[in-house]
C-alpha positions in Angstrom: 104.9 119.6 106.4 103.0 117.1 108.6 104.5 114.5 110.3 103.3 111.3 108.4 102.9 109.6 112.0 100.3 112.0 113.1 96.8 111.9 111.4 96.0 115.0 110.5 92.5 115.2 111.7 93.1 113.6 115.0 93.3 116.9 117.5 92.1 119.1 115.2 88.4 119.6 116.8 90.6 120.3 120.2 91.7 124.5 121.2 95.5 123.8 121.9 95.0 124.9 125.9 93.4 121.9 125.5 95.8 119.8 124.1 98.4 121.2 126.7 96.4 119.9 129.6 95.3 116.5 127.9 99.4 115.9 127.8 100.7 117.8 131.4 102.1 114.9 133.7 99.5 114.2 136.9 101.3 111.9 139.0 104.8 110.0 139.1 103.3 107.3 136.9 106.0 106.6 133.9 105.3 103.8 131.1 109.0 103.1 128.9 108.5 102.6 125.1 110.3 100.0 124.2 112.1 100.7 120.8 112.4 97.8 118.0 115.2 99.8 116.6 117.4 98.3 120.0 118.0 101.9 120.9 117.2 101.6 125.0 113.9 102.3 126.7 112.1 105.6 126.3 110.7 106.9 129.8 107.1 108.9 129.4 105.4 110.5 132.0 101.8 110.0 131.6 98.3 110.6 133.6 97.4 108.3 136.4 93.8 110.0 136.4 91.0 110.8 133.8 91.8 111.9 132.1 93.5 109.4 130.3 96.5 109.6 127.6 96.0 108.2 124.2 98.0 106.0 122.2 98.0 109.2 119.6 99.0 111.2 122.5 102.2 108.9 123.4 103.0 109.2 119.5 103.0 112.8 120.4 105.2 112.4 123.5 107.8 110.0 121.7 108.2 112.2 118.8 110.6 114.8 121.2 113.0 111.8 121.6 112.7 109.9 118.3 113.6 111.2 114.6 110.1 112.6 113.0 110.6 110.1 109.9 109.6 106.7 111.5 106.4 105.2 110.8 105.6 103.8 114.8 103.4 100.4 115.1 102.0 99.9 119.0 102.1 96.9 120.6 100.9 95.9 124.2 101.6 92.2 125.6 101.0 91.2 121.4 98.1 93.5 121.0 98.3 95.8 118.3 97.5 99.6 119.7 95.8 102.2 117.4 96.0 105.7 118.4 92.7 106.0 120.2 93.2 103.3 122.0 93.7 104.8 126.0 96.4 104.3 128.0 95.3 103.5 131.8 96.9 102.2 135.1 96.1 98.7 135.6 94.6 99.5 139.0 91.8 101.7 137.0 88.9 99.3 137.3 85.8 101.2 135.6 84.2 99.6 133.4 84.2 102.5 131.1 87.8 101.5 130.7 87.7 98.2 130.1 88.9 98.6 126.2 91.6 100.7 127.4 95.6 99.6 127.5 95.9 98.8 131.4 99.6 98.7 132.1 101.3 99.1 135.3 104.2 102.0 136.9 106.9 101.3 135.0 105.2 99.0 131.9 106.6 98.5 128.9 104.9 99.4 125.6 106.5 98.0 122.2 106.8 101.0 119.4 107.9 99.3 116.3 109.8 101.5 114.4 110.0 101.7 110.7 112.0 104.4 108.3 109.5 106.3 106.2 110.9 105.9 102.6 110.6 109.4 100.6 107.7 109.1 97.8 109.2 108.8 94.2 109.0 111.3 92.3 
Protein backbone atom coordinates (compact mmCIF):
# COMPACT_ATOMS: atom_id res chain seq x y z
CA UNK A 1 0.00 0.00 0.00
CA UNK A 2 1.20 3.58 -0.66
CA UNK A 3 2.17 5.81 1.70
CA UNK A 4 -0.71 8.43 1.89
CA UNK A 5 2.10 11.27 2.30
CA UNK A 6 3.54 10.54 -1.01
CA UNK A 7 1.51 11.39 -4.18
CA UNK A 8 1.48 8.71 -6.20
CA UNK A 9 2.16 10.32 -9.46
CA UNK A 10 4.97 12.48 -8.23
CA UNK A 11 8.32 10.40 -9.38
CA UNK A 12 6.66 8.25 -11.37
CA UNK A 13 7.86 9.78 -14.98
CA UNK A 14 11.59 9.39 -13.17
CA UNK A 15 13.87 5.62 -13.92
CA UNK A 16 14.81 5.00 -10.21
CA UNK A 17 18.82 5.55 -11.04
CA UNK A 18 17.41 8.67 -11.26
CA UNK A 19 15.76 9.06 -8.26
CA UNK A 20 18.95 7.65 -6.41
CA UNK A 21 21.01 10.49 -7.71
CA UNK A 22 18.32 13.33 -7.30
CA UNK A 23 18.55 12.23 -3.32
CA UNK A 24 22.60 11.25 -2.85
CA UNK A 25 24.12 13.96 -0.44
CA UNK A 26 26.63 16.58 -2.47
CA UNK A 27 28.15 18.52 0.08
CA UNK A 28 28.12 18.92 4.10
CA UNK A 29 25.07 21.11 3.82
CA UNK A 30 22.37 19.69 6.55
CA UNK A 31 18.77 21.42 7.00
CA UNK A 32 16.94 19.94 10.59
CA UNK A 33 13.16 19.39 10.32
CA UNK A 34 11.73 20.59 12.99
CA UNK A 35 8.94 18.18 14.32
CA UNK A 36 5.45 19.65 15.77
CA UNK A 37 5.04 16.45 17.51
CA UNK A 38 8.15 18.00 20.15
CA UNK A 39 10.13 14.91 19.29
CA UNK A 40 13.81 16.79 18.73
CA UNK A 41 15.19 17.99 15.37
CA UNK A 42 15.55 15.74 12.49
CA UNK A 43 19.15 16.29 10.60
CA UNK A 44 18.86 15.81 6.57
CA UNK A 45 21.64 15.96 4.36
CA UNK A 46 20.67 17.62 1.25
CA UNK A 47 22.31 19.09 -2.18
CA UNK A 48 24.14 22.35 -2.02
CA UNK A 49 24.24 22.28 -6.05
CA UNK A 50 21.63 21.80 -8.89
CA UNK A 51 20.42 19.96 -8.63
CA UNK A 52 18.26 20.93 -6.06
CA UNK A 53 16.15 18.69 -3.42
CA UNK A 54 12.41 19.00 -3.35
CA UNK A 55 10.12 19.52 -0.69
CA UNK A 56 8.61 15.89 -1.98
CA UNK A 57 12.05 14.75 -1.80
CA UNK A 58 12.56 15.79 2.08
CA UNK A 59 9.07 13.99 2.61
CA UNK A 60 11.01 11.15 1.20
CA UNK A 61 14.17 11.60 3.37
CA UNK A 62 12.02 12.10 6.63
CA UNK A 63 10.00 9.11 6.08
CA UNK A 64 13.33 6.77 7.28
CA UNK A 65 13.17 8.50 10.70
CA UNK A 66 9.41 9.21 11.22
CA UNK A 67 6.37 6.50 11.46
CA UNK A 68 4.85 6.17 7.72
CA UNK A 69 1.20 7.17 9.14
CA UNK A 70 1.59 10.93 9.58
CA UNK A 71 0.08 13.22 7.28
CA UNK A 72 3.44 16.06 7.15
CA UNK A 73 2.39 19.99 6.47
CA UNK A 74 5.75 22.25 5.50
CA UNK A 75 6.37 25.23 6.76
CA UNK A 76 9.36 27.77 6.15
CA UNK A 77 9.66 31.19 8.22
CA UNK A 78 5.28 30.85 8.10
CA UNK A 79 5.23 29.91 4.55
CA UNK A 80 3.41 26.96 3.75
CA UNK A 81 5.81 24.44 1.42
CA UNK A 82 4.16 22.07 -1.16
CA UNK A 83 6.12 19.31 -2.43
CA UNK A 84 7.52 20.94 -5.49
CA UNK A 85 8.51 23.61 -3.93
CA UNK A 86 12.81 23.45 -4.08
CA UNK A 87 14.89 23.50 -1.37
CA UNK A 88 18.11 25.88 -2.06
CA UNK A 89 21.00 27.41 -0.03
CA UNK A 90 20.34 30.86 0.63
CA UNK A 91 23.60 31.82 -1.02
CA UNK A 92 22.08 30.39 -4.41
CA UNK A 93 21.22 33.66 -6.09
CA UNK A 94 19.88 32.70 -9.80
CA UNK A 95 17.04 33.96 -10.56
CA UNK A 96 15.77 30.76 -11.74
CA UNK A 97 15.49 30.08 -8.11
CA UNK A 98 13.98 32.78 -6.80
CA UNK A 99 10.51 30.67 -5.95
CA UNK A 100 12.58 28.28 -4.33
CA UNK A 101 12.95 27.66 -0.22
CA UNK A 102 16.38 29.51 0.38
CA UNK A 103 17.51 28.43 3.83
CA UNK A 104 20.90 28.41 5.28
CA UNK A 105 23.55 25.33 6.72
CA UNK A 106 21.94 24.23 9.50
CA UNK A 107 18.11 25.92 8.80
CA UNK A 108 15.24 24.85 10.35
CA UNK A 109 12.24 23.66 8.38
CA UNK A 110 8.81 23.13 10.34
CA UNK A 111 7.05 19.55 9.46
CA UNK A 112 3.72 19.61 11.12
CA UNK A 113 2.82 16.34 11.93
CA UNK A 114 -0.61 14.85 11.96
CA UNK A 115 -1.82 10.97 12.71
CA UNK A 116 -3.51 9.69 9.58
CA UNK A 117 -6.88 8.27 11.01
CA UNK A 118 -7.80 4.74 9.27
CA UNK A 119 -10.91 5.19 6.73
CA UNK A 120 -14.21 3.73 8.22
CA UNK A 121 -15.31 1.02 6.99
Amino acid sequence: MASPLISENLYNDLPNEAIMEYYRPRSDWKIRVRLSTSAGDITLEVPDKPPYITVGGLRKLLLEHVDHSYNIQWMHLGTHLDDSTLVVPVTEKDPQYNDACHIGNEGILQAMVRKVQPAEA
